[in-house]
C-alpha positions, 0 to 999 in steps of 0.5 A: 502547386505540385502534388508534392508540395500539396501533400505536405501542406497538408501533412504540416496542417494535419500536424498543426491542427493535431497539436493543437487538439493536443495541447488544448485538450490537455489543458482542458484535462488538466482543468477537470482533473484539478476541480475532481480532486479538490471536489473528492477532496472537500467531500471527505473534508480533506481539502487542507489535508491534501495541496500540491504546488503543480497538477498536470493531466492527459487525454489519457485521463492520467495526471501527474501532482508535483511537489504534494504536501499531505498532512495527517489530521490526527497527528499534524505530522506531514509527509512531502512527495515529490512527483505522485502519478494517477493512473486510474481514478474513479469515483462512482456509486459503484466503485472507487479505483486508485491506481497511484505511483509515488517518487521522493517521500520525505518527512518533516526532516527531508528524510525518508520515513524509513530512515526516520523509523530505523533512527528512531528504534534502538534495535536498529540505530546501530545499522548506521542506516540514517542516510537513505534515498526517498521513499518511493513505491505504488497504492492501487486499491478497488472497491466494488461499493454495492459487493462490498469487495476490496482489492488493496495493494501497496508496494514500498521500494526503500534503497539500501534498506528493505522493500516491502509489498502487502496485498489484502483482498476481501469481501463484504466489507460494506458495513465495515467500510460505512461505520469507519467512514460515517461515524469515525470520531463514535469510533475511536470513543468505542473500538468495539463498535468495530468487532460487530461489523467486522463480523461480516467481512471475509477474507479471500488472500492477505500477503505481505512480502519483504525483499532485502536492499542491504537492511537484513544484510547488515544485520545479519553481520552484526549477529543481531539473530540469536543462535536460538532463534529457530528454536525458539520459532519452532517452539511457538509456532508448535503451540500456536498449532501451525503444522508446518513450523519447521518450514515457516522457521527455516524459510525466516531464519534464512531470510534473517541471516541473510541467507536468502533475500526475500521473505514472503508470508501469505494466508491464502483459503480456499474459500474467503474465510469469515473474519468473525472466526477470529473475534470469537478465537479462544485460545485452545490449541485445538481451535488454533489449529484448525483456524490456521489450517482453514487459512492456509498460512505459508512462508516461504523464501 
């Protein structure tokens, strides 16, 4: 045998052998990716909560669900997602991580939920915005469990409506996140039982942005914003103690009549700020102020 066609025995079986560890070592992937989620699932008691049709799974440890059917305990509603892809997940006595991409949500009606929600509210039925695209978008969330800390973010892409994107970070939150989780059902018969243990918790930033796809725009056409509005927004802003209120109000008033496309509003503190200033929040004017100032609130375009 020549040396050539030795070499390319030996490249072919290299590529064959390599196939092989391929393929065999997703199966095997996809084989522990599907008994780690049916175990967090029966964990949390949410094994009939959560089915997929198919579960497919990389030497990358990413995995991919098709056709996911999740149902919500306390309502029985269900939602339906066409393709659902993990990036990451972990689930250790240190930290949990989530990173997930999600494509084609629909409700009990083959709809998108935003569409369903828009049909649903009178101020909105008249936007003839009842045939939508799926719902697609992104969740990632970590969670230090020792610190207490969580990152949470989610970004929701709704076509031709609106897109929308929230971020929350904040610390200490271990007690918080025990009470909600060990003891759920005592505390939906006493709320309250919430406030002491959100007492601990801080915030570091919270953002939520808006990005118009032809909701706003609509809207804005069919003067749905009263010619008052920044008036009337300054007004309230005033007394709610908020320095900034022309600002704030401009940058609302631009995004509702369409002027600009996107809207972001953000509370961001130059030191995690204790969630317990707001429980115990009276209603001066004074206080408002400086709570609002030690928060850094802004708005913007």
């Amino acid at each position: 045998m020549t040396l050539a066609k030795k070499t390319l025995v030996g490249v072919m079986a290299v590529a064959v052998i390599g196939a092989g560890v391929w393929f065999g070592g997703n199966y095997f992937a996809t084989q522990k990716a599907e008994e780690k989620a049916r175990a967090y699932l029966a964990k949390h008691k949410l094994e009939n909560s959560v089915m997929w049709e198919k579960l497919s799974a990389r030497l990358d440890n990413t995995a991919t669900l098709n056709k996911v059917e999740i149902t919500v305990p306390e309502t029985g509603k269900k939602l339906f997602i066409q393709q659902l892809d993990v990036k990451n997940f972990e689930d250790s006595d240190k930290e949990f991580k989530l990173d997930i991409t999600f494509n084609g949500v629909s409700d009990e009606s083959g709809k998108s939920p935003v569409a369903t929600f828009i049909a649903e509210t009178p101020d909105l039925q008249e936007l003839d915005l009842k045939e939508l695209p799926l719902l697609n978008g992104t969740l990632k969330l970590e969670h230090e469990i020792e610190k207490g800390n969580v990152d949470f973010s989610v970004m929701l892409n709704q076509e031709k409506a609106v897109d929308m994107e929230f971020a929350l970070d904040i610390k200490d939150a271990s007690g918080f996140i025990a009470l909600a989780k060990d003891k759920r059902a005592e505390l939906e018969r006493n709320p309250f039982q919430a406030f002491a243990a959100l007492s601990t918790v801080r915030l570091d930033d919270l953002s939520v942005a808006f990005y118009d796809k032809g909701l706003v725009e609509k809207s804005a056409k069919q003067n749905k914003v009263p010619d008052n509005y920044m008036q009337e927004c300054e007004n309230q802003l005033v007394m709610m103690g908020i320095e900034k209120h022309q600002e704030f109000c401009k940058s609302a008033d631009n995004f509702f009549r369409a002027e600009k496309k996107n809207l972001k509003i953000s509370l961001d503190p130059k030191e995690p700020y204790p969630l317990g200033n707001l429980i115990n929040l009276t209603q001066s004017p004074e206080q408002l102020k400086q709570v609002f100032k030690e928060l850094n609130i802004n708005v913007s375009n």
